[in-house]
Backbone bond lengths (Angstrom), bond angles and torsions (degrees), N, CA, C in turn:
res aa  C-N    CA-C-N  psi(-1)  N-CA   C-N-CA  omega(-1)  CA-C   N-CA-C  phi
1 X - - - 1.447 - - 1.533 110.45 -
2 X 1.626 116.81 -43.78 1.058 125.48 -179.99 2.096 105.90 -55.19
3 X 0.985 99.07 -50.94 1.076 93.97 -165.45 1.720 140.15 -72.69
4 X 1.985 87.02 -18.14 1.406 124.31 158.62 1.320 117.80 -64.22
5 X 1.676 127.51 -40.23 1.532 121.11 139.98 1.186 146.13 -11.73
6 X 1.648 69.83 -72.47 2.027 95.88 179.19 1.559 111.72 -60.34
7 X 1.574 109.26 -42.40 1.530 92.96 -175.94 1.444 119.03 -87.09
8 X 1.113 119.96 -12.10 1.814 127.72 149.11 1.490 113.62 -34.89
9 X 1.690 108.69 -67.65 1.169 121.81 170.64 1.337 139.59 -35.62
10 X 1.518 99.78 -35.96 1.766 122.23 176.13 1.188 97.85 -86.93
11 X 1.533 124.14 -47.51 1.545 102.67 -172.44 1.445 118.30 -78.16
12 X 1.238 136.89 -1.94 1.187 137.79 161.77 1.269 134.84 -91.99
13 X 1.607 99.22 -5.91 1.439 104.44 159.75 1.747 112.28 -95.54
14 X 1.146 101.63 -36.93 2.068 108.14 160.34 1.440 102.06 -40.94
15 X 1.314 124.74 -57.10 1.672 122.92 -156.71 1.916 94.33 -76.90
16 X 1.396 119.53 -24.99 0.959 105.25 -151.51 1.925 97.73 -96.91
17 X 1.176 97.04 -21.12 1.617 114.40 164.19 1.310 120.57 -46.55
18 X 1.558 101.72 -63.01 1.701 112.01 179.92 1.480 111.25 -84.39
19 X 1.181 109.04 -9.55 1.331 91.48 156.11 1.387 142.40 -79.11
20 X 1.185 111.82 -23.38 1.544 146.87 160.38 1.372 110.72 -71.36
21 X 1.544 127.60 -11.62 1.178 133.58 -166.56 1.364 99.80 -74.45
22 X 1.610 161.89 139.06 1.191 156.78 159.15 1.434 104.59 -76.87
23 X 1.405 118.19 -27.97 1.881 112.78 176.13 1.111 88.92 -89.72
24 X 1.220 155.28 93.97 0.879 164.46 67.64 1.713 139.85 -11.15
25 X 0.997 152.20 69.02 1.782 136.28 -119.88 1.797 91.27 -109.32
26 X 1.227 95.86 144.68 2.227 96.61 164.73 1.231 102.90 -55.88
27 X 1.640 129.07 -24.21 1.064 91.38 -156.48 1.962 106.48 -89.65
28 X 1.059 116.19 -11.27 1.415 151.34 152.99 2.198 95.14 -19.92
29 X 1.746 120.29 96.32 0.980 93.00 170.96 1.679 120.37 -125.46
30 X 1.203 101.81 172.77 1.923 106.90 -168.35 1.428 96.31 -36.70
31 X 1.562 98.20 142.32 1.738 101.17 177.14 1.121 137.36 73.16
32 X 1.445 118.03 -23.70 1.260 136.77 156.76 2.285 109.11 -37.38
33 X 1.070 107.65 -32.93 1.356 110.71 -167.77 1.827 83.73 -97.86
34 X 1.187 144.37 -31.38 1.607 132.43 -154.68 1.866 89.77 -100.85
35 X 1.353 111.10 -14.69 1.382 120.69 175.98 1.560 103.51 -70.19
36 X 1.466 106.78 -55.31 1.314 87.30 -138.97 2.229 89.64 -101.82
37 X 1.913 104.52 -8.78 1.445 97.55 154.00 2.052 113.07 -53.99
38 X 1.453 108.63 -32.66 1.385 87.07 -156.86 2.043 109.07 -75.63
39 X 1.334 106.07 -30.64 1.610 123.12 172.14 1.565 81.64 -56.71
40 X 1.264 174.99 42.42 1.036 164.04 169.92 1.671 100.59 -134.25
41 X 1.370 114.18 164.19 1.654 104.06 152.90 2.141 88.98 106.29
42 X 1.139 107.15 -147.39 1.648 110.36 -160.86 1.565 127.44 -21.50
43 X 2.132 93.19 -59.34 1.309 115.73 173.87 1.234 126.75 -56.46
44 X 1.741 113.40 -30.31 1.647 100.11 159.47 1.583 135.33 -75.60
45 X 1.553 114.51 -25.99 1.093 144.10 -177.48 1.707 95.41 -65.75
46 X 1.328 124.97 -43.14 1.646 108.03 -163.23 1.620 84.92 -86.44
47 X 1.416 121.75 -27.74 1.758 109.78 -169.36 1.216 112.82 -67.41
48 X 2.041 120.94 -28.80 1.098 105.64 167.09 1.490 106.41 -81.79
49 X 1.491 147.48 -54.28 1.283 107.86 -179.58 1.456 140.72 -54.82
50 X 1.461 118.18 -8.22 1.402 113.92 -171.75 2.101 92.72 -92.13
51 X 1.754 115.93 -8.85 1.646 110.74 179.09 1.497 102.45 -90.71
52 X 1.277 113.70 -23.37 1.929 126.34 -177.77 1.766 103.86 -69.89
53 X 1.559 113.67 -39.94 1.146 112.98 -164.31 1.380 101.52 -102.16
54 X 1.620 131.34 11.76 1.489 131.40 165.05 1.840 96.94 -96.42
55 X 1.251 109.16 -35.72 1.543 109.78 -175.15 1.752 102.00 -58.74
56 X 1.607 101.91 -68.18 1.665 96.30 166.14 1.330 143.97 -1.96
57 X 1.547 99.41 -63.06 1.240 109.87 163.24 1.312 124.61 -99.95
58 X 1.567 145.60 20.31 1.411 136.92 -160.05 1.675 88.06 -109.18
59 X 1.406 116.19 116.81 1.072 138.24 160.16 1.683 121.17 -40.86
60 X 1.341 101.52 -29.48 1.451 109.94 -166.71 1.857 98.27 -87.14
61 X 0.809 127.35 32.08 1.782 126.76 -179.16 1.514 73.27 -96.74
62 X 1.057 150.16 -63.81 1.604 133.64 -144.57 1.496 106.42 -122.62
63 X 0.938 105.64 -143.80 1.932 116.57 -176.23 1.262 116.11 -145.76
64 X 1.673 103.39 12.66 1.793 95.47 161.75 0.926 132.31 -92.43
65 X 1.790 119.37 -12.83 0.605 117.57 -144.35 1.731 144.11 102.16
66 X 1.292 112.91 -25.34 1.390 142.41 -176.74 1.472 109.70 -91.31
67 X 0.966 105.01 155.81 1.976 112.84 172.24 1.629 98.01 -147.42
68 X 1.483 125.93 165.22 1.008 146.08 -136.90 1.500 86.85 -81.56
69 X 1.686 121.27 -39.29 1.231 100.94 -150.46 2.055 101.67 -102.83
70 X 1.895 116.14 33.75 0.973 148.02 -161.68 1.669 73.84 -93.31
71 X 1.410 119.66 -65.84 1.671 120.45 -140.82 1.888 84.88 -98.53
72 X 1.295 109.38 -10.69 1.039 79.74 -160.34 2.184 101.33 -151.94
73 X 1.135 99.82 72.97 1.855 120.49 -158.71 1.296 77.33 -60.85
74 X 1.474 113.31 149.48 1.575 125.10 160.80 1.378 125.49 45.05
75 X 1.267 102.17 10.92 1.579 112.40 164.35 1.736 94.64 106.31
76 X 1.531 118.69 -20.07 1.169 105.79 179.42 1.399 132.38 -70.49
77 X 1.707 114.09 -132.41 1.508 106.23 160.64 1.826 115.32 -136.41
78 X 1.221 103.79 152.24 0.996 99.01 179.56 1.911 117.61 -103.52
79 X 1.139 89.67 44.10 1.565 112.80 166.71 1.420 110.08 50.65
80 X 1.339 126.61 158.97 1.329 115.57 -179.75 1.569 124.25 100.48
81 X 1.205 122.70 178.24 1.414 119.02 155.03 1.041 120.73 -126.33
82 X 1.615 117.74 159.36 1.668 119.47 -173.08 1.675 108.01 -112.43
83 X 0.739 99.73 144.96 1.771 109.91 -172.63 1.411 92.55 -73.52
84 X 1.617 98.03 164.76 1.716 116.47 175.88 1.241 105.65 -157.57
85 X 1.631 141.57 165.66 1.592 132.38 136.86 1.301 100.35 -93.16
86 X 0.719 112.87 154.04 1.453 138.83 146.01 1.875 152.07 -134.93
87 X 1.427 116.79 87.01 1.276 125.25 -156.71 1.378 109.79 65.11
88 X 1.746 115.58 55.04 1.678 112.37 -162.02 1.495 130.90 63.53
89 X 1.480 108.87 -22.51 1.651 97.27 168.77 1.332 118.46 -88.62
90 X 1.255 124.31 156.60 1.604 135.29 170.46 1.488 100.31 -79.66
91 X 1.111 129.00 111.02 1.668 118.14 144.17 2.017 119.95 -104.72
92 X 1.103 113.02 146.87 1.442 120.09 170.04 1.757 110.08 -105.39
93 X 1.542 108.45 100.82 1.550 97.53 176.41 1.547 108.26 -109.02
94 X 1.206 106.87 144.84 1.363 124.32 -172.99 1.255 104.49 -33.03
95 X 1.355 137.43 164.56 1.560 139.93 -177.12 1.837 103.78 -123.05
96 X 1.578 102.09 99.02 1.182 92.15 -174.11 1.770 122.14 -104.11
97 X 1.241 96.98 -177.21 1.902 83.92 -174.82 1.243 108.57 -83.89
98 X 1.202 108.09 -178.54 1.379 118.46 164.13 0.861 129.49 -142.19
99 X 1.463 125.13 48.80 1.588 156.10 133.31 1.384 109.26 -43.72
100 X 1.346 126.52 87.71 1.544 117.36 -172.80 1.472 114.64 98.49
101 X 0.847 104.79 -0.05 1.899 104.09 -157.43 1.957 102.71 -80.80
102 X 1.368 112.17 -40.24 1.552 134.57 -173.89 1.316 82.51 -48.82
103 X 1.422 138.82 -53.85 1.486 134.51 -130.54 1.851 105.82 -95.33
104 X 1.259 94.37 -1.04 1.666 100.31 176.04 2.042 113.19 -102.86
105 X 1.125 93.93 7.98 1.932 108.05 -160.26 1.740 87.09 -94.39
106 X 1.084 117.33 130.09 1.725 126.26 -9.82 1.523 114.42 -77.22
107 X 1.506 84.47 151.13 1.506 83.30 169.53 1.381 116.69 -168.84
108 X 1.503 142.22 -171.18 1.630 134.05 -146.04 2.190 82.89 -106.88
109 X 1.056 102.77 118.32 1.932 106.76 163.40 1.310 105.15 -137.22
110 X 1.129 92.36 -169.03 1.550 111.56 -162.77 1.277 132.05 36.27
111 X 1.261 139.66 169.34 1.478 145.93 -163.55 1.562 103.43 -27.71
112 X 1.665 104.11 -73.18 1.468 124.91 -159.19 1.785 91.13 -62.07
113 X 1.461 124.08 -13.26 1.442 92.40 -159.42 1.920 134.65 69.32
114 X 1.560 91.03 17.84 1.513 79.24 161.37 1.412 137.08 -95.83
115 X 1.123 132.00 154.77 1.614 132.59 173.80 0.964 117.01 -45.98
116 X 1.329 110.95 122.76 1.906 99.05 -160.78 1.988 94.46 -126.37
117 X 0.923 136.22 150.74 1.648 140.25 133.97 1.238 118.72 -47.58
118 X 1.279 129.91 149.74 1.113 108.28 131.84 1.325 174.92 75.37
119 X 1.619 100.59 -146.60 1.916 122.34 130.85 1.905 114.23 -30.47
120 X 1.635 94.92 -51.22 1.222 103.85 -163.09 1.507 113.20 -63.80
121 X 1.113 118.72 -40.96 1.401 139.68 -174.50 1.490 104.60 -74.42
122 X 1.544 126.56 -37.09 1.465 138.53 173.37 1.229 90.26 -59.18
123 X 1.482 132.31 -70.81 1.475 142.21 -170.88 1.908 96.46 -53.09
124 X 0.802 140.12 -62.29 1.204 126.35 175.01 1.589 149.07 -39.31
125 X 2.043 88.56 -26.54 1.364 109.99 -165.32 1.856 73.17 -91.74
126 X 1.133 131.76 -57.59 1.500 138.94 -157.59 1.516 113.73 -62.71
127 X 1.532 109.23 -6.31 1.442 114.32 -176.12 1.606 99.03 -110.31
128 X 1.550 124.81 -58.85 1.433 119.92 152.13 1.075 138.77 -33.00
129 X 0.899 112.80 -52.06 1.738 121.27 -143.96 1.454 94.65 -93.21
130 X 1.643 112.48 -73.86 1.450 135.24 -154.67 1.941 93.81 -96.67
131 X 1.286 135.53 -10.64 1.468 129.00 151.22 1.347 73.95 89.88
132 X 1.588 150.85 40.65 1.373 105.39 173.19 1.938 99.48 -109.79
133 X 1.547 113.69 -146.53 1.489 122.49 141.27 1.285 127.21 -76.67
134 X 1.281 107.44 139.61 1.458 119.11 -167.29 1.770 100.88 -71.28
135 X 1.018 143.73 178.56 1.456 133.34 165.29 1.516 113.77 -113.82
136 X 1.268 95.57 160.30 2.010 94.21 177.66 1.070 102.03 -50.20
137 X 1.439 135.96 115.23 1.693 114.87 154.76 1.585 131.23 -45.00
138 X 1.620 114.20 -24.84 1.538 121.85 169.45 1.293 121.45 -75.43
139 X 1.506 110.72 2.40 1.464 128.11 175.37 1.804 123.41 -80.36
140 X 1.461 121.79 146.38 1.266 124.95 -179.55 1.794 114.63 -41.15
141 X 1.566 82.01 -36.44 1.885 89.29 -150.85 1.634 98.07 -81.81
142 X 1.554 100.09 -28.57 1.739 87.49 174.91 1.558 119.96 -80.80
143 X 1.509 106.20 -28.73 1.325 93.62 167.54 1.301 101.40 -71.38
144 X 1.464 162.88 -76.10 1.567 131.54 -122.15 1.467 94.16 -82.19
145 X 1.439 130.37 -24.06 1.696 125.58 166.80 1.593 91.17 -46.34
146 X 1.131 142.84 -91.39 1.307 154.45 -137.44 1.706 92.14 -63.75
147 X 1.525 121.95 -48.91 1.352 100.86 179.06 1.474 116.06 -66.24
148 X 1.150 125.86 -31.27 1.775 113.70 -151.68 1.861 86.72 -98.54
149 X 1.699 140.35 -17.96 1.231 118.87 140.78 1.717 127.47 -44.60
150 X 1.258 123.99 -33.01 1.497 132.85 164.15 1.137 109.74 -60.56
151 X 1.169 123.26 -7.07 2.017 108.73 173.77 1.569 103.46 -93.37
152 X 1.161 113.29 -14.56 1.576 103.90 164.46 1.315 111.04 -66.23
153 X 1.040 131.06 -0.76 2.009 137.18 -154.24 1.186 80.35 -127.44
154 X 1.650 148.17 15.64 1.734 110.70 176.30 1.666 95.84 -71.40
155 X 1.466 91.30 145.02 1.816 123.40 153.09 1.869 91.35 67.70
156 X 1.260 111.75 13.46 1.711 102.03 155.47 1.285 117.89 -69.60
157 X 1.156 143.47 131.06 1.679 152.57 147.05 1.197 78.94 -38.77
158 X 1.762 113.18 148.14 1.259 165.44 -127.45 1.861 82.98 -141.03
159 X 1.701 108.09 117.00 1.317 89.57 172.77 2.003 93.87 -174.01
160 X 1.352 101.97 77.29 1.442 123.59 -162.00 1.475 102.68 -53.73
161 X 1.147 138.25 141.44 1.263 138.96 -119.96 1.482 130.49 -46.87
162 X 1.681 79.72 91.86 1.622 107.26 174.97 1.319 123.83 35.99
163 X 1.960 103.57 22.31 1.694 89.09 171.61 1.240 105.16 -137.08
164 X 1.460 106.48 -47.41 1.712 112.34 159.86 1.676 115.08 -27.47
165 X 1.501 117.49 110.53 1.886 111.26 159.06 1.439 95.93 -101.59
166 X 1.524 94.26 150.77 1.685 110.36 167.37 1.290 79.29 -123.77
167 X 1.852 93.13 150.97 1.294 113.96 172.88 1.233 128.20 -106.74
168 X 1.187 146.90 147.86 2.021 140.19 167.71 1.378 108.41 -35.74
């Protein structure tokens, strides 16, 4: 029910958007936007998780050979640590899961400690780990990578790097 709301809600603020829109064109007609919101909604959502969860596993993101779900099967871990260079040094950092892990983003990783997303952190593991290119983050493939890693995070509290709580 809740969710039958919600998408009422979106489409009437969409209709109420473009209507307010000044680019707006004649040739532009009624419904055309509640048309093409309704082709929108489930069917894209499973295409990006079923394209997030082929990326997961496609070996070819890097040149080792490895794919995300190598270090890390079912969102878990595959114990151990994974090698890296970094500015000429070798480090081995623990290989952790990612059961929960989405629900701390953003937050400070890798060597330098920067604030990462995400994407960003996907792009990090894919440039380390697996030697490959990082991906556009404004790109399809990093978002449905970044969404179908978030299903390891269902029903985690929201708590951007792991220290911040928000409350109800």
């Amino acid at each position: 029910m809740i969710k039958i709301v919600a998408s009422i809600f979106i489409v009437l603020c969409m209709l109420l958007f473009a209507g307010l829109n000044s680019s707006a064109t004649a040739e532009d007609k009624p419904g055309d936007m509640m048309q093409k919101m309704m082709k929108m909604g489930k069917a894209n959502f499973e295409s990006s998780l079923e394209n997030g969860e082929e990326l997961y596993s496609d070996s070819s993101l890097g040149v080792t050979g490895l794919s995300c779900n190598s270090c890390h099967p079912r969102g878990g871990t595959a114990g151990g640590k994974a090698e890296m260079e970094y500015k000429g040094m070798i480090m081995r950092p623990k290989i952790p899961s990612l059961k929960g892990a989405a629900a701390h983003f953003p937050a400070p990783r890798g060597p330098e400690r920067k604030v990462v997303s995400l994407k960003g952190m996907n792009n990090l593991c894919i440039k380390a780990f697996l030697k490959g290119k990082p991906m556009d983050e404004n790109s399809q493939n990093a978002t449905d990578l970044a969404n179908f890693v978030s299903l390891f995070s269902t029903n985690v509290p929201l708590t951007p790097d792991g220290k911040m709580k928000y409350k109800k």
